[in-house]
C-alpha positions in Angstrom: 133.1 172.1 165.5 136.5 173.1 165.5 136.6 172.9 169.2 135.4 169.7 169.4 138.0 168.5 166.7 140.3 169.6 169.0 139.9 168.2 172.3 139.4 164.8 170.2 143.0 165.3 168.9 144.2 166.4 172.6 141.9 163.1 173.6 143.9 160.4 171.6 147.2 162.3 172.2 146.4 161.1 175.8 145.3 157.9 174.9 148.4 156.8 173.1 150.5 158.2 175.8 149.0 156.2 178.2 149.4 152.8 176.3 153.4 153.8 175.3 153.6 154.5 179.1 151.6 151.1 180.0 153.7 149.4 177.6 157.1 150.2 179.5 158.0 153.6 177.2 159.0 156.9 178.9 158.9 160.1 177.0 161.6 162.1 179.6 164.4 158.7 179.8 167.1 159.5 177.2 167.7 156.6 175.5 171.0 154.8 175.1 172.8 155.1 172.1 172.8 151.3 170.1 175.5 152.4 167.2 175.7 149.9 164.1 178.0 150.0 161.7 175.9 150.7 157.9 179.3 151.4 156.2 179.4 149.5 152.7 175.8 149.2 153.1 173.5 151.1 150.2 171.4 153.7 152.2 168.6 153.6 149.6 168.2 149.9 150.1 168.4 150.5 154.4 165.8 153.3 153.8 163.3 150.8 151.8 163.9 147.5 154.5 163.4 150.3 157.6 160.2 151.7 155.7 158.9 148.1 154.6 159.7 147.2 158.4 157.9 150.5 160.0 154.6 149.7 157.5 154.4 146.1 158.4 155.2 144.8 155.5 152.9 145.8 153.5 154.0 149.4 152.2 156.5 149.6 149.7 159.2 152.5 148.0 160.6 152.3 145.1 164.5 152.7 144.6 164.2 155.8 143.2 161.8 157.2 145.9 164.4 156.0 148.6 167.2 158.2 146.6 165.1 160.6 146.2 164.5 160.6 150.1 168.2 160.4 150.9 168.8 163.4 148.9 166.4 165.6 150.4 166.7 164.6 153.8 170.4 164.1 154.2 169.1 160.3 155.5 167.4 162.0 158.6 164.1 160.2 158.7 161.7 160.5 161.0 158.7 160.2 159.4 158.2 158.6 155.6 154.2 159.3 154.9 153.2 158.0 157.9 155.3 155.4 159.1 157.4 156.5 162.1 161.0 155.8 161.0 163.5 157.4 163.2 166.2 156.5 161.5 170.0 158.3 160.3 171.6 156.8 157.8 173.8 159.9 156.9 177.1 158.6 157.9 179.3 155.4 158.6 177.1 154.4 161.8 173.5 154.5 163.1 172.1 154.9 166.3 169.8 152.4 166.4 167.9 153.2 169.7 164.9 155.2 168.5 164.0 152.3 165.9 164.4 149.9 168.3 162.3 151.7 170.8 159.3 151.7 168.4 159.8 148.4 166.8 161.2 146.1 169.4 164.7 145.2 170.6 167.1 144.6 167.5 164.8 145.3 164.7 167.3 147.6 163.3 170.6 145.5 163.4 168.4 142.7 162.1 167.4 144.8 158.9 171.2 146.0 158.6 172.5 142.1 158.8 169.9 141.1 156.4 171.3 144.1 154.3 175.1 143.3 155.0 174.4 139.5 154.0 172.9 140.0 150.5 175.6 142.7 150.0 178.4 139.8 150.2 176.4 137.5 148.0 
């Protein structure tokens, strides 16, 4: 059983290798740095727009859950339950790249701008 369990596992690793490959990714590239400037910007509130983002809309965190999270992880995400973050808030500028990669071209700066607007309401 455990066997089988296994080469299931190894079976969709493949899978979903294949479609990120068919879909234009590649695992060996390095990808370029896209820095964005976050400074000014609360990290708790970036953390809960790039989770709501990374779940589709339809997962949420709470304020304190995002503090919580920036605390413990310095605001090194990569994974939040199991939405695929990628994300480092921990200082004055992100690389946006990874992000990008997973959720299309510019879906980080757009979260930051949206961010940096209601900041100078």
């Amino acid at each position: 059983m455990l066997l089988k369990l296994r080469c299931l596992g190894l079976l969709m690793c493949a899978i979903i290798r294949c479609s990120l490959l068919s879909a234009g990714c590649s695992f060996s590239a390095p990808l370029d740095p896209v820095l964005v400037d976050i400074k000014g910007i609360d990290k708790a509130i970036l953390i809960r727009k790039f989770f709501k983002r990374a779940s589709m809309g339809t997962g949420r965190i709470n304020h304190d859950r995002a503090v919580s999270l920036l605390e413990t992880t310095g605001g090194k995400l990569r994974y939040v339950g199991s939405n695929i973050l990628n994300i480092d808030v921990s200082g004055d500028m992100m690389d946006a790249a990874a992000y990008n990669k997973m959720y299309g071209a510019g879906s980080a700066e757009t979260i930051i701008n949206a961010c940096r607007r209601k900041n100078a309401k």
